[in-house]
PDB file of N, CA, C and O in Angstrom, chain B, residues numbered from 101:
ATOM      1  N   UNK B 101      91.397  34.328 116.988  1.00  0.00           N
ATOM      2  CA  UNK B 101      90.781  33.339 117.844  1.00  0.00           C
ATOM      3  C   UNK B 101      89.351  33.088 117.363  1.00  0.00           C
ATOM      4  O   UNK B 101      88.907  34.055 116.745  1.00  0.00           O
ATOM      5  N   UNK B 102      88.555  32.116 117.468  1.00  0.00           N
ATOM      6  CA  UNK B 102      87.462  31.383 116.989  1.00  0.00           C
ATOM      7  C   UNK B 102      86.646  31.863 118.475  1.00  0.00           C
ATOM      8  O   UNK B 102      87.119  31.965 119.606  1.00  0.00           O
ATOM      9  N   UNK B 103      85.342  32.088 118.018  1.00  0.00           N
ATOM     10  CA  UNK B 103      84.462  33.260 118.989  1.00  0.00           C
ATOM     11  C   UNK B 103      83.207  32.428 118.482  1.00  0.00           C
ATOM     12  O   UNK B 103      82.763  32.388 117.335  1.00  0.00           O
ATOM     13  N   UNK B 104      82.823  31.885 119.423  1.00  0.00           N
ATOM     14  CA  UNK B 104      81.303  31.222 119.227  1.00  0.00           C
ATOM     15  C   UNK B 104      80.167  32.322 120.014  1.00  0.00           C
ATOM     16  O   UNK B 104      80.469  32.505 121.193  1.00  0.00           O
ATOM     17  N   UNK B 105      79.156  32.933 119.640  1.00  0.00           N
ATOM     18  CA  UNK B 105      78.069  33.395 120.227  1.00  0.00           C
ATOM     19  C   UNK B 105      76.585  32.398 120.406  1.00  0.00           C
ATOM     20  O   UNK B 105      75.947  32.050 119.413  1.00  0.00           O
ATOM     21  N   UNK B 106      76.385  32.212 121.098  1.00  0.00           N
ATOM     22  CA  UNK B 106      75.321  31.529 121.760  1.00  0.00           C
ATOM     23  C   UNK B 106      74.142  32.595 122.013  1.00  0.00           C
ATOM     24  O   UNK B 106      74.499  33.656 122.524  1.00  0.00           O
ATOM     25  N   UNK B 107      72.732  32.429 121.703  1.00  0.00           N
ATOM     26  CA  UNK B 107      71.964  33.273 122.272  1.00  0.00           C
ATOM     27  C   UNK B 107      70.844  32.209 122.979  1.00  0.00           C
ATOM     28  O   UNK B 107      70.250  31.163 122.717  1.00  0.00           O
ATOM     29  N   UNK B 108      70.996  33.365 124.220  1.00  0.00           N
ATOM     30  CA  UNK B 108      69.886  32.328 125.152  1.00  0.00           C
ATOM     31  C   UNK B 108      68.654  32.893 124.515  1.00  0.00           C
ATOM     32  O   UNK B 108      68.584  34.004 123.990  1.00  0.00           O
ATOM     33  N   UNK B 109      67.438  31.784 124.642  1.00  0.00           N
ATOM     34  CA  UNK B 109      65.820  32.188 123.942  1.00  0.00           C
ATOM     35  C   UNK B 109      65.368  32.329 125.424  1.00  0.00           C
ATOM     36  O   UNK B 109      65.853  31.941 126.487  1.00  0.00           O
ATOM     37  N   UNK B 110      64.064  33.152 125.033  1.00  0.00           N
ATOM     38  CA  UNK B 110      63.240  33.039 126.177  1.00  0.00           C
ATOM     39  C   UNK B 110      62.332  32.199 126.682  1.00  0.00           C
ATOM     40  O   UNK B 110      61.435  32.599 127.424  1.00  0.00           O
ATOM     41  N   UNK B 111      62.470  30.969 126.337  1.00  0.00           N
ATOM     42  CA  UNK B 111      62.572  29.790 126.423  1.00  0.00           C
ATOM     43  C   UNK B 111      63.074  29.080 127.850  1.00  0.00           C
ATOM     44  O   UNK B 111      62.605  28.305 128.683  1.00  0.00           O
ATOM     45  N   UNK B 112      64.595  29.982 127.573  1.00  0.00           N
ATOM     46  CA  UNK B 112      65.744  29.290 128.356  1.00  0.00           C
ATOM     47  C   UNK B 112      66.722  28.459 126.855  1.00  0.00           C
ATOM     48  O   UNK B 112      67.922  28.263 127.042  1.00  0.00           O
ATOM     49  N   UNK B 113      66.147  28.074 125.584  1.00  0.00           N
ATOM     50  CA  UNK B 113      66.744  27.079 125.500  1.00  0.00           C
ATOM     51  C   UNK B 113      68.470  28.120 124.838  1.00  0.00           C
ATOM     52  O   UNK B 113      68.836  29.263 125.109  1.00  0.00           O
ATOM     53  N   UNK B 114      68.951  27.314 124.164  1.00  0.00           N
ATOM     54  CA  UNK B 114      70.556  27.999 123.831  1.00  0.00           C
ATOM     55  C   UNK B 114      70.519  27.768 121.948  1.00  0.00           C
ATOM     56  O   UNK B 114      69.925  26.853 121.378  1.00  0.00           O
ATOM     57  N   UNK B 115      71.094  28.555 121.469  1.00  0.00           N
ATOM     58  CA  UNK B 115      71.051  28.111 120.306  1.00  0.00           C
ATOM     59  C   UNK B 115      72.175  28.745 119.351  1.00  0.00           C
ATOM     60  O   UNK B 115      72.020  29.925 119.038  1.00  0.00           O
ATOM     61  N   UNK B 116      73.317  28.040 118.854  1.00  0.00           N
ATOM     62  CA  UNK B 116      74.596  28.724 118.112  1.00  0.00           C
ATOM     63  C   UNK B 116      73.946  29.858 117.364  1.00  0.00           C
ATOM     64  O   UNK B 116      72.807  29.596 116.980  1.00  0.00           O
ATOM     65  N   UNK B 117      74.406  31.070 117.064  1.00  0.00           N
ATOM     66  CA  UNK B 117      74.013  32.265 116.088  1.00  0.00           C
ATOM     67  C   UNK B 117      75.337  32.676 115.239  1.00  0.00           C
ATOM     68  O   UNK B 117      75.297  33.257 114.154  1.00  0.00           O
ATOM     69  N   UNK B 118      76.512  32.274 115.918  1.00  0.00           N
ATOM     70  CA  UNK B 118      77.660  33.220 115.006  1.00  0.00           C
ATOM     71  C   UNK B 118      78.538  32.406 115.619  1.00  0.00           C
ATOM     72  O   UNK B 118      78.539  32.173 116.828  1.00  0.00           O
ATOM     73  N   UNK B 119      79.964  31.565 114.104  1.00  0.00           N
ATOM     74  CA  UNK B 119      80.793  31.218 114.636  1.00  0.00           C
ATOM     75  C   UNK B 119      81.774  31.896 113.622  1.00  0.00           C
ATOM     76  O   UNK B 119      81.484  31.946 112.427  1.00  0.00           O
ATOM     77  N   UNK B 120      82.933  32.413 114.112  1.00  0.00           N
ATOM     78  CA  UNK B 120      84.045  32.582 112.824  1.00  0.00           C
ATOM     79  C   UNK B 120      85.138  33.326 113.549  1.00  0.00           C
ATOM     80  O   UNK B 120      84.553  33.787 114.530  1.00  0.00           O
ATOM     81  N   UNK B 121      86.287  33.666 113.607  1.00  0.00           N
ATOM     82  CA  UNK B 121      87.746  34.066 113.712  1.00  0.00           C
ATOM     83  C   UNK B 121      87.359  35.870 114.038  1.00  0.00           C
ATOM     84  O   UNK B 121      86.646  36.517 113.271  1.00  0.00           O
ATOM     85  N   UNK B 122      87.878  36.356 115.087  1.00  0.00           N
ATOM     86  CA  UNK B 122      87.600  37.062 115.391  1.00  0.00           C
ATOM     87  C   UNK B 122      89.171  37.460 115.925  1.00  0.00           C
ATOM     88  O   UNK B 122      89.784  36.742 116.714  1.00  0.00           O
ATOM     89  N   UNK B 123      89.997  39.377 115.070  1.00  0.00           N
ATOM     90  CA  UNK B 123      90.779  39.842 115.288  1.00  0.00           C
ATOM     91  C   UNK B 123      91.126  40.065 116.441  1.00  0.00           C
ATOM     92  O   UNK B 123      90.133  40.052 117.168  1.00  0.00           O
ATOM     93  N   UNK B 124      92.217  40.302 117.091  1.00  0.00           N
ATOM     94  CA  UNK B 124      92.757  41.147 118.309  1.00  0.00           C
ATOM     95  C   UNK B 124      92.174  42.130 118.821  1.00  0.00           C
ATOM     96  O   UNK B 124      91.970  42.282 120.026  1.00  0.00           O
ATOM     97  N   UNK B 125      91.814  42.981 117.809  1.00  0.00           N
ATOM     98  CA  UNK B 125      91.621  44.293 118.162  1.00  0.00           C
ATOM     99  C   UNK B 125      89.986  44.256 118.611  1.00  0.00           C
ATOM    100  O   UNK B 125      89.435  44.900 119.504  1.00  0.00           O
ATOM    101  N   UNK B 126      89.233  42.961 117.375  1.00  0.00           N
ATOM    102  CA  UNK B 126      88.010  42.685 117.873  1.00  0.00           C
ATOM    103  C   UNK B 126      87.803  42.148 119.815  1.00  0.00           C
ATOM    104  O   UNK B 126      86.951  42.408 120.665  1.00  0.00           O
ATOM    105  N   UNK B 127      88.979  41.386 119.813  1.00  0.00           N
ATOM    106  CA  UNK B 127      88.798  40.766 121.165  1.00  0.00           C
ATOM    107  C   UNK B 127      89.269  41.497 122.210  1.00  0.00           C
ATOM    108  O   UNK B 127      88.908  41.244 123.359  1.00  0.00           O
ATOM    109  N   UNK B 128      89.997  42.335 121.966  1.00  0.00           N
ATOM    110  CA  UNK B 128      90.628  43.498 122.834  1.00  0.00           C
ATOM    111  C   UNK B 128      89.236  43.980 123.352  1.00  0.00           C
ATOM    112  O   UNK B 128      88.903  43.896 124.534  1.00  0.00           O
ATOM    113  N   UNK B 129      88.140  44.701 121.959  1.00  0.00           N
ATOM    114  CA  UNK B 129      87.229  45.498 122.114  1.00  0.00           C
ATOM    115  C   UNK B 129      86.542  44.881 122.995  1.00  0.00           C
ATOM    116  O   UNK B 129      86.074  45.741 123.741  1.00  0.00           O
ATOM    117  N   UNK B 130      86.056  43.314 123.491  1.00  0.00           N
ATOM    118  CA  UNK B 130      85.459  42.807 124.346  1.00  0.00           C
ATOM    119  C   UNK B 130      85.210  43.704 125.931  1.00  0.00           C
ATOM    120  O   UNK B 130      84.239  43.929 126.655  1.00  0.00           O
ATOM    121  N   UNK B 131      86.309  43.950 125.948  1.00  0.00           N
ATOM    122  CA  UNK B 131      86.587  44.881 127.424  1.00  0.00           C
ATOM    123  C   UNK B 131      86.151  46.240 127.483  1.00  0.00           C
ATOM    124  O   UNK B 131      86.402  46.885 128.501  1.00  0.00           O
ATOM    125  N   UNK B 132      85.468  46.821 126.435  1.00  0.00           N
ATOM    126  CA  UNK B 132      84.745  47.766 126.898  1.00  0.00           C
ATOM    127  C   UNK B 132      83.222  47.838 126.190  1.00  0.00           C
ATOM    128  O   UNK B 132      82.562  48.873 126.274  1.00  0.00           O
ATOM    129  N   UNK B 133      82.782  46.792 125.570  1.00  0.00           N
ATOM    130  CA  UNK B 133      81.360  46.630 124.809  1.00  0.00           C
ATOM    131  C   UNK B 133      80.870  45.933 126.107  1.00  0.00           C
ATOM    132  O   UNK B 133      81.526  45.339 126.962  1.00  0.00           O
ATOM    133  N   UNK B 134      78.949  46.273 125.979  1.00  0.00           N
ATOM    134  CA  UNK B 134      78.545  45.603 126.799  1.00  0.00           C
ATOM    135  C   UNK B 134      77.237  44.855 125.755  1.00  0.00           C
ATOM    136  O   UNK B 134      76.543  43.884 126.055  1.00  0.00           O
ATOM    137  N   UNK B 135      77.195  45.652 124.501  1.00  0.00           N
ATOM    138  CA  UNK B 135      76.561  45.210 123.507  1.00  0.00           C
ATOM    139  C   UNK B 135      76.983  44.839 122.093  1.00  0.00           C
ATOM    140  O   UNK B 135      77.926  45.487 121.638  1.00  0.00           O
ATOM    141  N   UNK B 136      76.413  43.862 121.294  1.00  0.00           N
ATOM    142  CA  UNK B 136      76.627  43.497 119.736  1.00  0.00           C
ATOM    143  C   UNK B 136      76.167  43.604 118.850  1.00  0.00           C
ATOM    144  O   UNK B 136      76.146  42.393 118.630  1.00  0.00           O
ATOM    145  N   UNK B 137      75.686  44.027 117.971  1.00  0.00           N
ATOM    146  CA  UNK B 137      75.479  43.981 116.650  1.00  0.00           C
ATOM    147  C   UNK B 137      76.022  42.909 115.590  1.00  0.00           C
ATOM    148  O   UNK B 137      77.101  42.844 115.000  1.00  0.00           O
ATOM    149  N   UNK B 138      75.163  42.293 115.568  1.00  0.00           N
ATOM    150  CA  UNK B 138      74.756  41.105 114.769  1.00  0.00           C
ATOM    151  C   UNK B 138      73.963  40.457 113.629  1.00  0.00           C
ATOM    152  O   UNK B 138      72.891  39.870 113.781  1.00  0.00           O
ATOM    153  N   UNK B 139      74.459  40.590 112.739  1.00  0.00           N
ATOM    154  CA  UNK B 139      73.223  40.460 111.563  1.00  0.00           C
ATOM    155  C   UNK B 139      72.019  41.582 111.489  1.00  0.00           C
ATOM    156  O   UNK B 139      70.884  41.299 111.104  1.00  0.00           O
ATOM    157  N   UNK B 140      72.360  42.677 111.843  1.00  0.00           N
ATOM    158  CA  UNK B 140      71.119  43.882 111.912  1.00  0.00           C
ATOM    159  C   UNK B 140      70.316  43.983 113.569  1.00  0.00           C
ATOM    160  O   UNK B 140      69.679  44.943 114.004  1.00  0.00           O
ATOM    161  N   UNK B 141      70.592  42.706 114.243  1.00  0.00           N
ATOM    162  CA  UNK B 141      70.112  42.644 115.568  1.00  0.00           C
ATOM    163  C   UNK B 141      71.042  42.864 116.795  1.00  0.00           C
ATOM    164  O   UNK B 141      72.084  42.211 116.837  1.00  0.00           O
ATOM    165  N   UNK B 142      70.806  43.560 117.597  1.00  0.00           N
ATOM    166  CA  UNK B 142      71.598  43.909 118.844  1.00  0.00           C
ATOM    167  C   UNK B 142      71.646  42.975 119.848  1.00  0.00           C
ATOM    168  O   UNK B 142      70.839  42.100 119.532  1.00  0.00           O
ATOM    169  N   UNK B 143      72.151  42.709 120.858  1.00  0.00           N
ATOM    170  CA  UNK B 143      72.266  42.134 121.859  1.00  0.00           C
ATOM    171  C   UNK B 143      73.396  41.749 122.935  1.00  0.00           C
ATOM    172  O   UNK B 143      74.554  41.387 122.726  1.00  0.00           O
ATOM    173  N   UNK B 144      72.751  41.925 124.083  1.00  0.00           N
ATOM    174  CA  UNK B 144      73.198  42.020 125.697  1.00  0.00           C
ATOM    175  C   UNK B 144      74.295  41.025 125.692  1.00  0.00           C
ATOM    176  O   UNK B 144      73.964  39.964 125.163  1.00  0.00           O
ATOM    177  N   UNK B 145      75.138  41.059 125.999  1.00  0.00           N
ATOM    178  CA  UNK B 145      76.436  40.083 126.416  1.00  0.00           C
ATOM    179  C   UNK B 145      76.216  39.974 127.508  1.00  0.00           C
ATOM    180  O   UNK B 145      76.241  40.873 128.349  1.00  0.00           O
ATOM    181  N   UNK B 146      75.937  38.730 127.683  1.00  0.00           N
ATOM    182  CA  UNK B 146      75.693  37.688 129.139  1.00  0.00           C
ATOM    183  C   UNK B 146      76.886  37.719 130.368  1.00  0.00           C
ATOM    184  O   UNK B 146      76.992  38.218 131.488  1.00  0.00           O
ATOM    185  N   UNK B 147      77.678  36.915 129.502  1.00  0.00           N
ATOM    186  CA  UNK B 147      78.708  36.025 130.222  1.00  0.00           C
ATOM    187  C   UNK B 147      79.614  35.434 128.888  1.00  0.00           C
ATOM    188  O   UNK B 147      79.200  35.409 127.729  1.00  0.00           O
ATOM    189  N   UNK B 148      80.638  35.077 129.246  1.00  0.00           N
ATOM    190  CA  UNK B 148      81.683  34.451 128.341  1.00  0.00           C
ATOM    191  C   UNK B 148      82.841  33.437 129.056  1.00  0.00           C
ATOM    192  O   UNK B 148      83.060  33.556 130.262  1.00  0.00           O
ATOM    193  N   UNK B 149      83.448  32.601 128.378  1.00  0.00           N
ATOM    194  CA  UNK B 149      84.092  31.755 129.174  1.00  0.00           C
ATOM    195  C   UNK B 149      84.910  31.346 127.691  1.00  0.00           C
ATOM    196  O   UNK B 149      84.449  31.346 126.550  1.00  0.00           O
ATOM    197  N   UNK B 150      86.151  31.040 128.116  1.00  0.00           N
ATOM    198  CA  UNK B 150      87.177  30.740 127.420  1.00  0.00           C
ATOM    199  C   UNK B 150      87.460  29.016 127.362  1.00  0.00           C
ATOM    200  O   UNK B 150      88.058  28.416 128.255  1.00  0.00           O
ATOM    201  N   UNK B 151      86.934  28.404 126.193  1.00  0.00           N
ATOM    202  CA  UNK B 151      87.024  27.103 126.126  1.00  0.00           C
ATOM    203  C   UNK B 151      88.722  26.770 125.766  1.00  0.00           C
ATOM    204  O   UNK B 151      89.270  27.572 125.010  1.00  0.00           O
ATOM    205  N   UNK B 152      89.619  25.492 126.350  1.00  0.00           N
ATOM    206  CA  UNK B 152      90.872  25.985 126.071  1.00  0.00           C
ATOM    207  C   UNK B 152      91.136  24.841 125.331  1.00  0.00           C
ATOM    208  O   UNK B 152      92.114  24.871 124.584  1.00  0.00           O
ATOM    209  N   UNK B 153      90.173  23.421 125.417  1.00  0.00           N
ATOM    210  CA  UNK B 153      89.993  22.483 124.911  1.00  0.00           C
ATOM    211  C   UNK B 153      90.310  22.713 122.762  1.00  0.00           C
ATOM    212  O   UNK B 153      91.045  22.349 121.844  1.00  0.00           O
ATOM    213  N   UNK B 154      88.817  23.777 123.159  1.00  0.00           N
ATOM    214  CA  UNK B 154      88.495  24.126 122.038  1.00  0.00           C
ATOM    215  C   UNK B 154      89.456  25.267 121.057  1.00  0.00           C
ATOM    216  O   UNK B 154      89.446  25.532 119.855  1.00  0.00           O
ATOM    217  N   UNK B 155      90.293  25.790 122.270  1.00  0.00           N
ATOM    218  CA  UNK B 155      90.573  26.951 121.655  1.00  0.00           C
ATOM    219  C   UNK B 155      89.414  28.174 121.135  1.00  0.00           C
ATOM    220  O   UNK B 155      89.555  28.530 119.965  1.00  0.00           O
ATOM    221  N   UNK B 156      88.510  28.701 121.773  1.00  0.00           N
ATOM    222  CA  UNK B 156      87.302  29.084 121.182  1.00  0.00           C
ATOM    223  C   UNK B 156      86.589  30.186 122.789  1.00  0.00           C
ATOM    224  O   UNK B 156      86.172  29.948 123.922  1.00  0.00           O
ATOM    225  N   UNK B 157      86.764  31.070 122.144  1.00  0.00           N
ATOM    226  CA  UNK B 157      85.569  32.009 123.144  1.00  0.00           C
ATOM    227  C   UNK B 157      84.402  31.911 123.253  1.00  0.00           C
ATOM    228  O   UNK B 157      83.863  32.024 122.152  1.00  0.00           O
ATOM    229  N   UNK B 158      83.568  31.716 124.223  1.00  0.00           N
ATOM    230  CA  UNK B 158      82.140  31.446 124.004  1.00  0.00           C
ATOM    231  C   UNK B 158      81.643  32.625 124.711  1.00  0.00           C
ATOM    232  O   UNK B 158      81.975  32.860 125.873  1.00  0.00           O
ATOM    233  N   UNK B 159      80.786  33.438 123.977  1.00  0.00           N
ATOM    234  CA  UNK B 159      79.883  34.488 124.487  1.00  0.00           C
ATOM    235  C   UNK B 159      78.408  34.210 124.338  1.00  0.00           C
ATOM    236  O   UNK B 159      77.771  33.770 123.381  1.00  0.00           O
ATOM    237  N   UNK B 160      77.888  34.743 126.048  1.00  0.00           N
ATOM    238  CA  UNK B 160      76.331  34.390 126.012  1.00  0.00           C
ATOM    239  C   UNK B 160      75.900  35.334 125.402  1.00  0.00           C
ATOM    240  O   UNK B 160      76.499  36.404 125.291  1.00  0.00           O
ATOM    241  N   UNK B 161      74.635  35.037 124.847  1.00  0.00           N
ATOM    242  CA  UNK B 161      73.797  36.679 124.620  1.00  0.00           C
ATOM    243  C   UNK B 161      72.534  36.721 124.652  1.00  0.00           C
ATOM    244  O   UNK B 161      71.893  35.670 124.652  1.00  0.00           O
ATOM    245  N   UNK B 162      72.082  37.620 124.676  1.00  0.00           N
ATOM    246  CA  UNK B 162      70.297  37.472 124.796  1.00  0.00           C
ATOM    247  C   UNK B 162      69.899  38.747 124.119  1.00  0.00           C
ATOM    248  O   UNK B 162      70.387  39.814 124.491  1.00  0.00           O
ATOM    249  N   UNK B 163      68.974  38.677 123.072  1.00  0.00           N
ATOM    250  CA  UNK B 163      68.384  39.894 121.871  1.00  0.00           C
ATOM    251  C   UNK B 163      67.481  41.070 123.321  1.00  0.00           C
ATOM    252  O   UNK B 163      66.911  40.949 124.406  1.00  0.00           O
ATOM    253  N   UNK B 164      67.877  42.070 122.389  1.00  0.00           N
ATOM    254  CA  UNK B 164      67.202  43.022 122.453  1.00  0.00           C
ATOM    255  C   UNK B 164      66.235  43.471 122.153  1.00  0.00           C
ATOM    256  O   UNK B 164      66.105  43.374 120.933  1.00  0.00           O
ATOM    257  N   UNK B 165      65.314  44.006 122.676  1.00  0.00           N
ATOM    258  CA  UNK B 165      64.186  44.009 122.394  1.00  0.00           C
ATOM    259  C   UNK B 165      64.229  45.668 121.422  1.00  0.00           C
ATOM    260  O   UNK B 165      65.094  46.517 121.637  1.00  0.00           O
ATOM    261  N   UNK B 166      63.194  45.818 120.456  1.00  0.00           N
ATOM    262  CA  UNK B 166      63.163  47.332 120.060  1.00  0.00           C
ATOM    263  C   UNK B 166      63.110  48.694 120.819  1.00  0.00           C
ATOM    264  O   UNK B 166      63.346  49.836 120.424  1.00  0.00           O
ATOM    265  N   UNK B 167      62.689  48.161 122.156  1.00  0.00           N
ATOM    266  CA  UNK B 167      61.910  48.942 123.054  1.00  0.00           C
ATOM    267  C   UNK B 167      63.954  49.464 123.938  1.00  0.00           C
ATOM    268  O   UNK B 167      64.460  50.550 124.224  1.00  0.00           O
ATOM    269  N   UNK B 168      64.299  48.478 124.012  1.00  0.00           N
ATOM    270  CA  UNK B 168      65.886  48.656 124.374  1.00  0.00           C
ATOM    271  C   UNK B 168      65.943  47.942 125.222  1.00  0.00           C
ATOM    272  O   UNK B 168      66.976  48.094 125.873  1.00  0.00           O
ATOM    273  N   UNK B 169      65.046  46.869 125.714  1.00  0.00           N
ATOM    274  CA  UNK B 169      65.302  45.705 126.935  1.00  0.00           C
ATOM    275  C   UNK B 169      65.511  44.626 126.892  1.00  0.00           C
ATOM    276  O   UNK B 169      64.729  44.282 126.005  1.00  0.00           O
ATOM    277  N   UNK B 170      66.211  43.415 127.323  1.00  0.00           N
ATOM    278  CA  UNK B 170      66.301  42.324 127.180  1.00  0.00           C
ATOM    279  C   UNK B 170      65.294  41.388 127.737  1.00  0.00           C
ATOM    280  O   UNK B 170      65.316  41.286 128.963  1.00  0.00           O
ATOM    281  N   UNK B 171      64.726  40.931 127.319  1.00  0.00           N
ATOM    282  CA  UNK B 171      63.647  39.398 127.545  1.00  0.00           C
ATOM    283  C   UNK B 171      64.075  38.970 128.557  1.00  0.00           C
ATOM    284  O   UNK B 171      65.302  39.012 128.642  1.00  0.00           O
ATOM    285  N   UNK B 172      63.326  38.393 129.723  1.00  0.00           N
ATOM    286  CA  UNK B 172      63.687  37.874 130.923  1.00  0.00           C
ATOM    287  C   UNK B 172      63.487  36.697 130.562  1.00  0.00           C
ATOM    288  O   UNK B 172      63.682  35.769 131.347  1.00  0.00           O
TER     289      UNK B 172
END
């Protein structure tokens, strides 16, 4: 399945970070991660919603800070 990640800025604004085909076993894992690793950067999983149009998972996210907190 095609897995879009979105990261919210602290801003507010939204901005695509990662799109590409993502295994079973990857999407299975959804159900017990509450965090990602991403290009060397971590981050909080928001929210997600299943586009059906698109065929495509959309996961929110918001970076982590070094300190281990997320940006309000």
């Amino acid at each position: 399945m095609r897995v879009l990640i979105t990261e919210k800025k602290e801003d507010g604004r939204l901005e695509a970070i990662d799109r590409r085909d993502w295994t079973e076993d990857m999407l299975a894992a959804l159900q017990h991660a509450n965090y990602i690793l991403l290009n060397g950067q971590e981050y909080e999983m928001l929210e997600g919603r299943l586009n059906v149009n698109d065929a495509t998972m959309e996961i929110l996210v918001a970076p982590v800070s070094e300190s281990g907190s997320v940006p309000q």
